[in-house]
ROSE-4610 file (N, C-alpha, C; in Angstrom, 1 decimal, always signed):
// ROSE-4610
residu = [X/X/X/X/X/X/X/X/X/X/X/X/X/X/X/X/X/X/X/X/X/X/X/X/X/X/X/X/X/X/X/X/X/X/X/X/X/X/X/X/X/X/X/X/X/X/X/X/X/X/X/X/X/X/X/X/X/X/X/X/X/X/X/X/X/X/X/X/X/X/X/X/X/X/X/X/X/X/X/X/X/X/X/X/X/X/X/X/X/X/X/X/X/X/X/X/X/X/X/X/X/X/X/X/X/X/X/X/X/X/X/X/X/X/X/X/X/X/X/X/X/X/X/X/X/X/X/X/X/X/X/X/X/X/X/X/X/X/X/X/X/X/X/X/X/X/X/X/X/X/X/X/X/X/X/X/X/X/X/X/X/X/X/X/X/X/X/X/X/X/X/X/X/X/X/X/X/X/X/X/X/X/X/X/X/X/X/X/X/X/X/X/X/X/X/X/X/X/X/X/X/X/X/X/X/X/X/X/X/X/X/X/X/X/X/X/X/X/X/X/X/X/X/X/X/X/X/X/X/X/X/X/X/X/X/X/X/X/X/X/X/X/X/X/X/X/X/X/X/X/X/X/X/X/X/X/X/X/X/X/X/X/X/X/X/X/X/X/X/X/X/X/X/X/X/X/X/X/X/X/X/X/X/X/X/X/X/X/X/X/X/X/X/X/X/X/X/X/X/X/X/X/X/X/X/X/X/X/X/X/X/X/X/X/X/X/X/X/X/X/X/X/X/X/X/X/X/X/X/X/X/X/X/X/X/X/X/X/X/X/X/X/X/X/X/X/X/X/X/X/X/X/X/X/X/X/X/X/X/X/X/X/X/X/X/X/X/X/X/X/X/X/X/X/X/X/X/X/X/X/X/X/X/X/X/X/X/X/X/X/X/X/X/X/X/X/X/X/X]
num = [1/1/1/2/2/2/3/3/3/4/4/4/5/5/5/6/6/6/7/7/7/8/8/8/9/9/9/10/10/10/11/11/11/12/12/12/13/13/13/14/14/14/15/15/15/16/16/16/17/17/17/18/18/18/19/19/19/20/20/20/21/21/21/22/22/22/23/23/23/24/24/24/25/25/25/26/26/26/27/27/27/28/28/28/29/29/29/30/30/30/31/31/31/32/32/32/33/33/33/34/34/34/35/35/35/36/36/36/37/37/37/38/38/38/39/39/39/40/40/40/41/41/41/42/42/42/43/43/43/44/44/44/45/45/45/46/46/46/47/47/47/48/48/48/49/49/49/50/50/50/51/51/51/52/52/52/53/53/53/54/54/54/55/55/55/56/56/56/57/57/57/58/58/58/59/59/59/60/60/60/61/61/61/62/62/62/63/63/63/64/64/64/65/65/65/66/66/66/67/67/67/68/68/68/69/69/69/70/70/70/71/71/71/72/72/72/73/73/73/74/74/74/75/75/75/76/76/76/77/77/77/78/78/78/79/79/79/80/80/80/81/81/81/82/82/82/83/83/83/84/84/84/85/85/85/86/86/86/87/87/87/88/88/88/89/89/89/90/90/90/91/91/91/92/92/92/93/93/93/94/94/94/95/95/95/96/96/96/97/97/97/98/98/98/99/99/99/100/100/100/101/101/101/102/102/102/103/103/103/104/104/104/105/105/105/106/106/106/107/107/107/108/108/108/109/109/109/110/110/110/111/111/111/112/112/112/113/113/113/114/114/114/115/115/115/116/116/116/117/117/117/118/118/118/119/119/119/120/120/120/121/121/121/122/122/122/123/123/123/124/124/124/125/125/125/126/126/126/127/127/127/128/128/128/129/129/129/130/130/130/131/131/131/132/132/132/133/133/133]
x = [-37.8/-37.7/-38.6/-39.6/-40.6/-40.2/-40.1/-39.8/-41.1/-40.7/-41.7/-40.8/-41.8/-40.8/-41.8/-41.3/-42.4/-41.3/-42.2/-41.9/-41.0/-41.4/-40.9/-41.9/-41.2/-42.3/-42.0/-43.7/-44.0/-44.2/-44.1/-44.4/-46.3/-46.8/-48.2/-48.3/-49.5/-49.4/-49.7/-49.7/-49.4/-48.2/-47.3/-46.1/-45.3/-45.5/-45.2/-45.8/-46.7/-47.2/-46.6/-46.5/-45.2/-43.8/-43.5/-41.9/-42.1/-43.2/-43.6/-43.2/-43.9/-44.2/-43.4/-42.0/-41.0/-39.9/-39.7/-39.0/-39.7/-41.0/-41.0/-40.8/-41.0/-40.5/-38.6/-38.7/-36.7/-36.2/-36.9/-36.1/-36.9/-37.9/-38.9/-39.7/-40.7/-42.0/-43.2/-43.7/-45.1/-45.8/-46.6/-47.4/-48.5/-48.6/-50.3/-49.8/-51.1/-51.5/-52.1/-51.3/-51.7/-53.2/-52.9/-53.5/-53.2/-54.1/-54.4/-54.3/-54.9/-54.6/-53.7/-52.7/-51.5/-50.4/-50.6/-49.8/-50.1/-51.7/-51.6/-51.2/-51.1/-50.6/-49.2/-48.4/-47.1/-46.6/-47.1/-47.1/-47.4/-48.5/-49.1/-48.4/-47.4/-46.6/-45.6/-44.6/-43.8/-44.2/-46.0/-46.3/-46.9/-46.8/-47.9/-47.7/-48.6/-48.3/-49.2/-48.6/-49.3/-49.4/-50.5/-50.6/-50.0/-49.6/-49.1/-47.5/-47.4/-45.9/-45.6/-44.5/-44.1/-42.9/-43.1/-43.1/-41.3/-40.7/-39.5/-38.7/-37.6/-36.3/-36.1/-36.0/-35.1/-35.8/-35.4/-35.8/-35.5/-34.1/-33.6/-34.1/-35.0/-35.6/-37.1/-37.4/-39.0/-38.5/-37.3/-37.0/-37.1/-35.9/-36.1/-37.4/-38.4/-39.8/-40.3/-40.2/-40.8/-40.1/-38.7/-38.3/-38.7/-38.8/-39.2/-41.0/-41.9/-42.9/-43.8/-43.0/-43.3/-42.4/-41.2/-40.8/-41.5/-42.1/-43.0/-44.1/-45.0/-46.4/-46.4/-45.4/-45.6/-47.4/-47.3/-48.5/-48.4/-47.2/-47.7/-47.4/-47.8/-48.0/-46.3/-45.3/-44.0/-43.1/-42.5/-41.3/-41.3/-41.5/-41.8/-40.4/-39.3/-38.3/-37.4/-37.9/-37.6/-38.2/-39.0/-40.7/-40.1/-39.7/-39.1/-37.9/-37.1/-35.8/-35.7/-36.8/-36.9/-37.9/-38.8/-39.5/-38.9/-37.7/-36.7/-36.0/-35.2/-34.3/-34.8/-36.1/-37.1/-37.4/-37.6/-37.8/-36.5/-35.7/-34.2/-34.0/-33.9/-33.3/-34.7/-36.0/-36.8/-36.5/-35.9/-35.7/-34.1/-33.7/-32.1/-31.4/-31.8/-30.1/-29.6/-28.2/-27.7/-27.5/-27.7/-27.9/-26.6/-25.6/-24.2/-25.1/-23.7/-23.8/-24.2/-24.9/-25.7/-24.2/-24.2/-23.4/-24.2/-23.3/-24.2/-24.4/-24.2/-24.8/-26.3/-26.5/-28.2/-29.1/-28.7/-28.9/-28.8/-28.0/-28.2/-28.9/-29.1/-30.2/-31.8/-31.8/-33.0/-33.5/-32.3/-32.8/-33.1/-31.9/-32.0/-33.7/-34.7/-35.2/-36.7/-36.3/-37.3/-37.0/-35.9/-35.9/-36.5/-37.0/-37.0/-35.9/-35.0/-33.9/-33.1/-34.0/-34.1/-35.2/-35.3/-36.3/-36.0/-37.1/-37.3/-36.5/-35.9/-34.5/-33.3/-33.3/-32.3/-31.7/-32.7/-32.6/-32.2/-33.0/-32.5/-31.0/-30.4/-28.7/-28.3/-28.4/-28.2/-28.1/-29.1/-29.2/-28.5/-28.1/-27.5/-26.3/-25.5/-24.3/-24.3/-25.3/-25.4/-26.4/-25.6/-26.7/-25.4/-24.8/-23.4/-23.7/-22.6/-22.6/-23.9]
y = [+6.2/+5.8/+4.6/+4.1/+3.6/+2.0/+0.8/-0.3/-1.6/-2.5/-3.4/-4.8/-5.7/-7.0/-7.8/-9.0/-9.9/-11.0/-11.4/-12.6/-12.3/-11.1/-10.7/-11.2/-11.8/-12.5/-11.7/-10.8/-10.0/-10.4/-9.8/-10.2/-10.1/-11.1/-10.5/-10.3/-9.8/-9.4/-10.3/-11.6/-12.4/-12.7/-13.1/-13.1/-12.1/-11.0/-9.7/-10.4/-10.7/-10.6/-12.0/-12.7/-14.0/-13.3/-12.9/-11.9/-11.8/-10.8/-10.3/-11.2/-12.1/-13.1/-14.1/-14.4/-14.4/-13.6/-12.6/-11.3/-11.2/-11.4/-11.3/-12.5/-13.4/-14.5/-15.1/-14.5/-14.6/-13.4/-12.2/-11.2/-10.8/-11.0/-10.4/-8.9/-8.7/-7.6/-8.0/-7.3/-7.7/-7.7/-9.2/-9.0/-8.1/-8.2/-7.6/-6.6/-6.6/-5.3/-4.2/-3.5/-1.9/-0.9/-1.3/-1.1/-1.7/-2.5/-3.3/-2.5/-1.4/-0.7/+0.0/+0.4/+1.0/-0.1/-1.9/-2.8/-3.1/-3.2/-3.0/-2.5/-1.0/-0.1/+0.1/-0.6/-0.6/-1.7/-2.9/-3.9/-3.9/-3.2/-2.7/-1.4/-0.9/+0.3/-0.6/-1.0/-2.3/-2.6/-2.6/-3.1/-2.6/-1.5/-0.1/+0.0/+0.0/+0.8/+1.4/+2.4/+3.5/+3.1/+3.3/+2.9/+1.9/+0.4/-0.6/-0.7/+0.5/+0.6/+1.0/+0.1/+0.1/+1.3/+2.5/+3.6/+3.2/+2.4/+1.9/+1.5/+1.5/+1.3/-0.1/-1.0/-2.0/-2.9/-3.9/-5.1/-4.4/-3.6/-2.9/-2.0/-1.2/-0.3/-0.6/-1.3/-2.7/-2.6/-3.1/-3.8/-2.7/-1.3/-0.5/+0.1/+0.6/+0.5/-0.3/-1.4/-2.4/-2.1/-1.9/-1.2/+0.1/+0.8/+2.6/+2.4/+1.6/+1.7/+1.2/+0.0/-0.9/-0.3/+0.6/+1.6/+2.4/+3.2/+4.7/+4.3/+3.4/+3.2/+3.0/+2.1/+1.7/+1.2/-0.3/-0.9/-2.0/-2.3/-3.0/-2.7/-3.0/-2.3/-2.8/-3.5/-3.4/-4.3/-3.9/-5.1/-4.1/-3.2/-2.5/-2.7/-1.7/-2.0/-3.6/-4.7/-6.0/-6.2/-6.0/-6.6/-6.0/-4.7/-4.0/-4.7/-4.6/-5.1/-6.8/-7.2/-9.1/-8.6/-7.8/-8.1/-7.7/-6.8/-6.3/-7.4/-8.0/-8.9/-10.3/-10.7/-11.6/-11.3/-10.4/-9.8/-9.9/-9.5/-9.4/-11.1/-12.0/-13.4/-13.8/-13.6/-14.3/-13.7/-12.9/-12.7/-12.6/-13.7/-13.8/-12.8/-12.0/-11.2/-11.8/-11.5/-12.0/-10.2/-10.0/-9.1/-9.7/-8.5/-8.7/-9.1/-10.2/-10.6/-9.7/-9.9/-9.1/-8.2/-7.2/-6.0/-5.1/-4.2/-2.7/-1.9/-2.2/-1.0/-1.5/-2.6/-2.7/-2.5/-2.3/-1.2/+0.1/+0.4/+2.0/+2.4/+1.6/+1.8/+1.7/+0.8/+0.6/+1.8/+2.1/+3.1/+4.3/+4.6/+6.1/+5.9/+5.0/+5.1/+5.3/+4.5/+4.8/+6.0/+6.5/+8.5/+9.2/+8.8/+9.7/+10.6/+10.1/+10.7/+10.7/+9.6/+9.0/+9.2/+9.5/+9.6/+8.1/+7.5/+6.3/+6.4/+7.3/+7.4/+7.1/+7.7/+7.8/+6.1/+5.5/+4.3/+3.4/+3.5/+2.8/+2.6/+4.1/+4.8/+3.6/+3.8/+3.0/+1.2/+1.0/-0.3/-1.0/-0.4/-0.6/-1.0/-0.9/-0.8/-1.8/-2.5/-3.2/-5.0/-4.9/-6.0/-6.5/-7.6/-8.3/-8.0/-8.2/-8.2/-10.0]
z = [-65.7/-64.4/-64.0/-64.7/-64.4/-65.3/-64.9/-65.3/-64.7/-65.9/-65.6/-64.9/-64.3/-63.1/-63.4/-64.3/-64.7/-64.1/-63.4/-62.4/-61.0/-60.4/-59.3/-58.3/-57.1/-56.0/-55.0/-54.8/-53.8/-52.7/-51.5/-50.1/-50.0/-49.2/-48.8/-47.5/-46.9/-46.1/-44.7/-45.4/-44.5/-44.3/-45.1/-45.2/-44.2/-44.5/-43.6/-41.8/-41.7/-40.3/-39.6/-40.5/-39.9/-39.9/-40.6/-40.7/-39.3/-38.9/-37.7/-36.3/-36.3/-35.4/-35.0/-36.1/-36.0/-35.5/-35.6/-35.0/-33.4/-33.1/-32.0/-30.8/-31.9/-30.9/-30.4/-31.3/-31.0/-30.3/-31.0/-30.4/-29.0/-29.0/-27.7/-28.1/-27.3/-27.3/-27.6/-27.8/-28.5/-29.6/-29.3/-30.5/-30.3/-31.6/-31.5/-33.3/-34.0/-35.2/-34.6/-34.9/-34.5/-35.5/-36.7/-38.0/-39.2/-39.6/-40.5/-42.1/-42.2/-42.9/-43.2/-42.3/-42.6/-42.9/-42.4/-42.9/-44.7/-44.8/-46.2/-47.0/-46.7/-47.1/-47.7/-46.4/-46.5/-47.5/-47.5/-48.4/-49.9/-49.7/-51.5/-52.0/-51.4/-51.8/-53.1/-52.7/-53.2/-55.1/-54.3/-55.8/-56.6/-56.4/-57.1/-58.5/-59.4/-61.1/-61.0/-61.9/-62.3/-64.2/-64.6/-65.8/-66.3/-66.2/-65.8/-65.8/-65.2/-65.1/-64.0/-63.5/-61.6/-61.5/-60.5/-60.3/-59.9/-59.4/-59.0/-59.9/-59.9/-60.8/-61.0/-60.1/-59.7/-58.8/-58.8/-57.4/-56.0/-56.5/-55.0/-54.5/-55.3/-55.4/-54.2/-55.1/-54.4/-53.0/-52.8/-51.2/-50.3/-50.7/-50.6/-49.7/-50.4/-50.4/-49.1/-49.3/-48.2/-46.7/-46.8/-45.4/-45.2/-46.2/-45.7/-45.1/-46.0/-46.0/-44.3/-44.4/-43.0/-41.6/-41.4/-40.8/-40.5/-41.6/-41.3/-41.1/-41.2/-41.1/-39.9/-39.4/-37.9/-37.6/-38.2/-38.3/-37.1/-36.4/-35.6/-34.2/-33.0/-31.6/-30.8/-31.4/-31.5/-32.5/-32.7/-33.2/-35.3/-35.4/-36.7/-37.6/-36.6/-37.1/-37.9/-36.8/-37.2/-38.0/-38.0/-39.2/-40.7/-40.5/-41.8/-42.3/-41.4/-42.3/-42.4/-41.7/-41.7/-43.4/-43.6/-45.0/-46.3/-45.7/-46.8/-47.2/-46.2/-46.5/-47.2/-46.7/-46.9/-48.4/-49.2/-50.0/-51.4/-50.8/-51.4/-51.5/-51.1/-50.7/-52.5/-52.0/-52.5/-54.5/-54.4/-56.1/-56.1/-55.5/-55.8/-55.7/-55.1/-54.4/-52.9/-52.6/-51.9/-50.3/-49.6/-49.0/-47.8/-47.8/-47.1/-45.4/-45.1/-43.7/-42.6/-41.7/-40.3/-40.3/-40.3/-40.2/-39.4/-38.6/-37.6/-38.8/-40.3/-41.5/-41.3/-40.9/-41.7/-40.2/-39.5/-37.9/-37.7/-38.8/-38.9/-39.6/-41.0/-41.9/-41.6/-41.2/-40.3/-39.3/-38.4/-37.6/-37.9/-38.7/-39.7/-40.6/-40.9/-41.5/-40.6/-39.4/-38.5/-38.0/-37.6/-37.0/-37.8/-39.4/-40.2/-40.7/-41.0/-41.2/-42.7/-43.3/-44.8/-45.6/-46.8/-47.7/-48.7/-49.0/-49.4/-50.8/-51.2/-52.4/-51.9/-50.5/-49.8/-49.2/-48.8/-48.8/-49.9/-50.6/-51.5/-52.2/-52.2/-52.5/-51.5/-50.1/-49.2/-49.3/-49.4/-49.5/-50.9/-51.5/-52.9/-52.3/-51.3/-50.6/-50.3/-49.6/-48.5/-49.4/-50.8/-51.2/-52.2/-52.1/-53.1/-54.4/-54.8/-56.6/-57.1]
């Protein structure tokens, strides 16, 4: 289960906080970091190995990850949901996948991930759906 991604381009956590800053400027709420350490957190999930081997299957897997992680941590004081699926998708584009047109699927997925309603496998089954050949 455990695969290696030599030349996969990760998000940082700046990256992530522009994601941010963009989502709030179009969509509206506020800025502001809630915790600094639960954004890193969310961001260094993505890239984790365990004995230099990355605990994730797939690139989709990775993206996966980056929306469950940045959803649940709820690191910033609003706009989480946007932040997650703007770093997923941001994420998905930057290693060449193509992620299907703004559809109410990637609104449900998102939200089902913020209710807690999804386990970060479960997402991913999900997101596989929702990413072109």
């Amino acid at each position: 289960m455990s695969a290696e991604f030599t030349g996969c381009l990760h998000l940082s956590v700046e990256m992530v906080s522009e994601i941010h800053e963009v989502a709030i400027a179009r969509f509206g709420g506020s800025q502001g970091l809630r915790d600094r350490a639960l954004l890193e957190s969310a961001v260094a999930a993505p890239q984790a190995e365990f004995g230099g081997q990355s605990p994730y299957t797939d690139l989709i897997d990775m993206a996966a990850a980056y929306l469950f992680f940045l959803c649940s941590n709820h690191p910033f004081v609003d706009g989480n949901k946007r932040a997650a699926l703007g770093a997923c998708l941001v994420f998905l584009k930057l290693n060449g996948f193509r992620p299907k047109p703004d559809s109410v699927d990637w609104e449900n997925l998102t939200l089902a991930v913020a209710a807690g309603a999804l386990s970060r496998e479960e997402v991913t089954v999900k997101l596989r759906e929702l990413v072109l050949d």
